[in-house]
C-alpha positions in Angstrom: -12.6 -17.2 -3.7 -12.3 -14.4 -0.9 -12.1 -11.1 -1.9 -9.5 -8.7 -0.2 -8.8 -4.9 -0.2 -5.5 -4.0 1.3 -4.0 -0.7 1.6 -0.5 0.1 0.7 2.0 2.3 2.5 5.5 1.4 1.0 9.0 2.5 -0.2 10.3 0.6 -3.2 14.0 0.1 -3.2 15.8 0.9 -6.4 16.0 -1.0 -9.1 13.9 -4.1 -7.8 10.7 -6.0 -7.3 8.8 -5.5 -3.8 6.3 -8.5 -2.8 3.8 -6.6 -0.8 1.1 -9.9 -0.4 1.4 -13.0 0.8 0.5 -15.8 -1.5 -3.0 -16.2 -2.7 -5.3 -18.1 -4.4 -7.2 -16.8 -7.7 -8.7 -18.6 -10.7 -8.4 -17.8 -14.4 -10.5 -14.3 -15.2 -10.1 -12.9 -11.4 -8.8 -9.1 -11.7 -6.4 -7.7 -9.7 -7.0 -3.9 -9.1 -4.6 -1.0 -8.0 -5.7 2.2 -7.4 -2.4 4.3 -6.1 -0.3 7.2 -6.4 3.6 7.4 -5.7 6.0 10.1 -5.7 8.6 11.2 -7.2 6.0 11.5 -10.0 8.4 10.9 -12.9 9.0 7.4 -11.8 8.3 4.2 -13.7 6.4 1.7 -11.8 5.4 -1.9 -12.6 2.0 -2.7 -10.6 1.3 -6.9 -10.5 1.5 -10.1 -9.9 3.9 -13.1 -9.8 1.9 -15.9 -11.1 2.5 -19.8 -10.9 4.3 -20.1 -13.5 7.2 -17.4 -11.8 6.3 -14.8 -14.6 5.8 -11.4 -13.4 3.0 -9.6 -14.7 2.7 -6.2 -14.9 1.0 -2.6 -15.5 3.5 0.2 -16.0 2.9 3.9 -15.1 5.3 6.6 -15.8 2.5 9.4 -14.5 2.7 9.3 -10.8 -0.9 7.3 -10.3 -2.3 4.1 -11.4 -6.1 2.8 -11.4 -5.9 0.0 -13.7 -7.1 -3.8 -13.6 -4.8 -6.7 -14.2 -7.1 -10.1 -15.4 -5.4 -13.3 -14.3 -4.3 -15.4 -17.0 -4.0 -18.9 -15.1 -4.9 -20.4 -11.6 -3.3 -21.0 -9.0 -0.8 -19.2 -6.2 0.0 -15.6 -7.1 2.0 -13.2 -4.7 1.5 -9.0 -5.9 4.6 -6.7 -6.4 5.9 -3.7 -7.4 8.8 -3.3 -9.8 10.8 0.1 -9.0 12.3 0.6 -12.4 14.6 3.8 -11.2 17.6 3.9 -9.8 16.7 5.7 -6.7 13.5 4.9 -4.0 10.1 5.4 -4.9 7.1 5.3 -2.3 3.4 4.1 -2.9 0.4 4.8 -1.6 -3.1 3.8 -2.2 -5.1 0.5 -2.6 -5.2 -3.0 -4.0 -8.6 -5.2 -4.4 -7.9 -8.9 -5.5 
């Protein structure tokens, strides 16, 4: 399975769940890695995955910065997203390896 690094640049609409990847291939036991910061701080942020089953799985942060591993569960297709869990806009920065 090809391993990708992408950086990310974005600003999360309120309330909702931004697909920032196209979908991909992994297996069972891949990790998906984020390593990013977003501002305002205060924020809560889910950082994942949708998997094939249409679940989305997630790491929150409520600190302002993330640099956490998720492990894939299944394989298949999976497409990454952030969940803005605020009522107003949040932006990211940083990186994703998967």
């Amino acid at each position: 399975i090809l391993r990708v690094s992408g950086r990310l640049n974005y600003s999360l609409p309120a309330d909702g769940i931004t697909l920032i990847t196209q979908p991909f291939s992994a297996a069972k036991g891949d990790t998906i890695k984020y390593d990013c910061t977003y501002t305002p701080k205060s924020a809560s942020v889910d950082f994942g995955f949708i998997a094939p089953d249409g679940l989305f799985y997630s790491l929150n942060s409520t600190s302002g910065s993330i640099n956490k591993s998720i492990e894939v569960s299944q394989t298949g297709q999976f497409t990454l997203a952030i969940r803005n869990n605020e009522s107003y806009a949040v932006t990211v920065t940083g990186t994703v390896k998967y």
